[in-house]
C-alpha positions in Angstrom: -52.3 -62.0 -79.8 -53.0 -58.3 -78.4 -54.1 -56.0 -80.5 -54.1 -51.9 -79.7 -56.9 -50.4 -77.6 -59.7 -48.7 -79.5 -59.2 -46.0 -81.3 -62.7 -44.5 -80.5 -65.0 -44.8 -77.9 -68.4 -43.4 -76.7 -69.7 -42.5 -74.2 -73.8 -43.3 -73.4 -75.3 -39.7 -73.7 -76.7 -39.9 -69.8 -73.5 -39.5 -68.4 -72.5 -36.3 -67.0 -69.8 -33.4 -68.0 -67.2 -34.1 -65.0 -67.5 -38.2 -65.8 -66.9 -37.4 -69.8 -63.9 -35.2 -68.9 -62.8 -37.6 -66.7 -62.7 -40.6 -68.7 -61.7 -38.2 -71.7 -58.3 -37.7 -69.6 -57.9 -41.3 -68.6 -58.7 -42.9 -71.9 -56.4 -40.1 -73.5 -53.6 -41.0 -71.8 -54.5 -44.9 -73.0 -54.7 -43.5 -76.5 -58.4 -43.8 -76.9 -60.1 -41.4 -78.0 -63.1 -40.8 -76.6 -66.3 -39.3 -78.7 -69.9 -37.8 -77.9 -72.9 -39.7 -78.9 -73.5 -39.6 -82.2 -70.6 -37.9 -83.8 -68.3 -40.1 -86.2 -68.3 -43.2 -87.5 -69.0 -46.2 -86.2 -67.7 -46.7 -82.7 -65.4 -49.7 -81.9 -67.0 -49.6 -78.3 -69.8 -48.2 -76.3 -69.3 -47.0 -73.0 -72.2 -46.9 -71.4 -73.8 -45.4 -67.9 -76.3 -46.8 -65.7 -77.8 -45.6 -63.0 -79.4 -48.6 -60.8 -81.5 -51.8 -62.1 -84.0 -50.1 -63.2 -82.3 -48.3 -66.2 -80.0 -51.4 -67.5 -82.1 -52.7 -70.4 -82.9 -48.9 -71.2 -79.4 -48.3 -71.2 -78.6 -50.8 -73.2 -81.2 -50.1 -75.9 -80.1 -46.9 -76.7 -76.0 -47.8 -75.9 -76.9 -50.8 -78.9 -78.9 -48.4 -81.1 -75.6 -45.9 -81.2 -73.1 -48.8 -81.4 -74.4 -50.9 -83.8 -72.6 -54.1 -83.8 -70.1 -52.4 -82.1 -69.9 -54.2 -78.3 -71.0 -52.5 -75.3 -69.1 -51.8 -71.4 -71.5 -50.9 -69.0 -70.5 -48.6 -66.6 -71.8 -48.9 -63.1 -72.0 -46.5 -60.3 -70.5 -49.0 -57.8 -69.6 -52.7 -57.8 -72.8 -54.5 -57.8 -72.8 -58.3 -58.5 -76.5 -58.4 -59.8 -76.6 -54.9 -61.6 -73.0 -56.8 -63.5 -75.1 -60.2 -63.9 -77.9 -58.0 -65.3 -76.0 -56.1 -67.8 -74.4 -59.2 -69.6 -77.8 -61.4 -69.4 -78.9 -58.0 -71.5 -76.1 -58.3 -74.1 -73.1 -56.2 -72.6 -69.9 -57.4 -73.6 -68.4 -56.2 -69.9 -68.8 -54.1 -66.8 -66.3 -51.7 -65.3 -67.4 -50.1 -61.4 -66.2 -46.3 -61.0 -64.1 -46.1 -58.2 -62.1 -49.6 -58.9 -58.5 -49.5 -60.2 -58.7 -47.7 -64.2 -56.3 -50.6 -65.3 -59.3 -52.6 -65.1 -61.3 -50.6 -67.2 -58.2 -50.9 -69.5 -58.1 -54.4 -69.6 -61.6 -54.9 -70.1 -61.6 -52.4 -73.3 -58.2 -54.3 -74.6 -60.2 -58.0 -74.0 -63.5 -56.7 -75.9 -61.6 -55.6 -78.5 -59.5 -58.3 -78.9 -63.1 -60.4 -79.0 -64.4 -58.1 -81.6 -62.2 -58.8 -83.9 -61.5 -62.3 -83.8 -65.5 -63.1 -84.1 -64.5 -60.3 -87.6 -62.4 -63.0 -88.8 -64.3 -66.1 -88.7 
């Protein structure tokens, strides 16, 4: 069964203004509702930014610390096979590339969600 996308997301606090108001717009128009670090409630994902290898587990750290048991997207600068295989070794639920199709990104939200809440139920 589907269930809606999120109703709130946020965004790692790295990321900068013209990525927030472009994911703002996007997920807008998806219906999600995308908030600033720490402001709110608890989150029902955690979009967050890296930068290259080297800032992954940082990332993540702080993305985990702001989401709770909320799960965390990584977002990655490009498609990168081993930054992806890095993030979810580190505990990311999934990995969306900037630049590839937004009904990916989506897609990924809707299946995180969707295995958020059925790991509520059990």
């Amino acid at each position: 069964m589907r269930h809606p996308l999120p109703c709130c997301v946020i965004l790692a606090p790295d990321a900068d203004e013209s990525l927030r108001s472009l994911l703002s717009d996007v997920l807008g128009d998806m219906g999600i509702t995308l908030r600033p670090s720490g402001v709110g409630g608890r989150p029902d994902v955690v979009l967050a930014l890296v930068q290259g290898a080297d800032s992954v587990a940082r990332v993540l750290r702080g993305a985990g610390n702001e989401a709770g048991p909320a799960p965390v997207v990584v977002l990655l600068p490009f498609d990168d096979e081993r930054l992806r295989r890095s993030a979810l070794n580190l505990g990311a639920r999934g990995c969306y590339a900037l630049g590839t199709p937004l009904e990916e990104l989506k897609e990924l939200l809707r299946d995180v969600v969707d295995g958020s809440l059925e790991r509520e139920a059990r």
